[in-house]
C-alpha positions in Angstrom: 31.1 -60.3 38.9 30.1 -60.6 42.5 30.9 -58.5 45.3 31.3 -59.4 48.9 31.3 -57.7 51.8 32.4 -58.8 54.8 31.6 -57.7 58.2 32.0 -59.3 62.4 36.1 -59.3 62.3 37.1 -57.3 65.5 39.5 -58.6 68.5 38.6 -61.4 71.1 40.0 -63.0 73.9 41.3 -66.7 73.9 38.7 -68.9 74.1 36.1 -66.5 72.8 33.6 -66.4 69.8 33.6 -64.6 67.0 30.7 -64.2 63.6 31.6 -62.8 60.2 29.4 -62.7 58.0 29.6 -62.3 54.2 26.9 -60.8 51.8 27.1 -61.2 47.8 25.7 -59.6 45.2 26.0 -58.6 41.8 26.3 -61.9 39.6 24.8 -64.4 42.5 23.6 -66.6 40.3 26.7 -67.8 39.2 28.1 -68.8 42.4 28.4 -72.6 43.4 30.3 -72.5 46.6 31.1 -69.9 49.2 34.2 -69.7 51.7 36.4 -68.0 53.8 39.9 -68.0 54.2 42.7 -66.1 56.1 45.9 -65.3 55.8 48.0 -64.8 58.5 51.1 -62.2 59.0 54.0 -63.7 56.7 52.3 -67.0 55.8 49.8 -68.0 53.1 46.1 -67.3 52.1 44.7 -70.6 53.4 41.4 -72.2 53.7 39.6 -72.2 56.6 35.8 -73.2 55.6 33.7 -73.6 52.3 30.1 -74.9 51.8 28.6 -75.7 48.3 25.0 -74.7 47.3 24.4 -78.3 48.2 25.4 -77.8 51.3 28.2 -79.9 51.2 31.2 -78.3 53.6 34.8 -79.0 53.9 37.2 -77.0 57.0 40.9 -76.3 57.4 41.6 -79.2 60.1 42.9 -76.6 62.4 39.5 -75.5 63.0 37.1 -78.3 62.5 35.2 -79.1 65.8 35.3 -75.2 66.9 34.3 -73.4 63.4 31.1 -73.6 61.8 30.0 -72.6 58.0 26.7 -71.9 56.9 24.6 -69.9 54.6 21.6 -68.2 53.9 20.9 -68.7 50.1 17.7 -66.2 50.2 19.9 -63.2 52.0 23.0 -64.3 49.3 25.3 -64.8 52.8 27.7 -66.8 54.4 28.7 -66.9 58.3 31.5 -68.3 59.9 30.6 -69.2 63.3 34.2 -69.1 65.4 34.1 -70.4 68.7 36.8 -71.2 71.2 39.5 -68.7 68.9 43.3 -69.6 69.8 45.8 -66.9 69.2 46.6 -68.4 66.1 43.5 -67.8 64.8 44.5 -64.3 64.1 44.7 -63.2 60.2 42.7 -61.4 58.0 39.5 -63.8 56.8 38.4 -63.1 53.5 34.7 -64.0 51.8 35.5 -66.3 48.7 33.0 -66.8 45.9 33.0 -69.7 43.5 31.2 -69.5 40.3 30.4 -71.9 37.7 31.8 -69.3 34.8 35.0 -67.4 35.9 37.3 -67.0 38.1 36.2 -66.7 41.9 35.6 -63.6 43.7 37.3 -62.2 46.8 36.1 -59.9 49.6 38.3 -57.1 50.9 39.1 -59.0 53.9 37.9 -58.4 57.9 40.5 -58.8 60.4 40.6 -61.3 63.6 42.9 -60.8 66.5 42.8 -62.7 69.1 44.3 -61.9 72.3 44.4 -61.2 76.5 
């Protein structure tokens, strides 16, 4: 199994930036992608950002042009750089895992609000 813990979630004003980051450990080997999604109150867990350990990267297209994935494979972390936030950025982001054996992990989620 992997554990994540996630950590940079806090509240921000409209048009502000945000950084969570996300640090894995436990079974690291086995992951092939990391994420982040959110779920907002009342609605769906959705995706918001994922890169592979290619590097290859796919985003939510409510946040592409303003969000930005990446990851440091030696620390075993994922960021999600969030810039110009809009109040309906707000939810609670959670750290995903993928691994080539199993199912994928979750973080305990950090929340985002975003408000004046």
């Amino acid at each position: 199994q992997v554990q994540l813990v996630e950590s940079g979630g806090g509240l921000v004003q409209p048009g502000g930036s945000l950084r969570l980051s996300c640090a894995a450990s436990g079974s690291v080997w086995n992951i092939n992608a990391m994420g982040w999604y959110r779920q907002a109150p009342g609605k769906q867990r959705e995706l918001v950002a994922v890169m592979t350990n290619g590097g290859s990267t796919d985003y939510a297209d409510s946040v592409k042009g303003r969000f930005t994935i990446s990851r440091d494979m030696a620390k075993n972390t994922v960021y999600l750089q969030m810039n110009r936030l809009k109040p309906e950025d707000r939810a609670v982001y959670y750290c995903n895992a993928r691994k080539v054996v199993g199912r994928a992990d979750w973080g305990q989620g950090t929340p985002v609000t975003v408000s004046s």
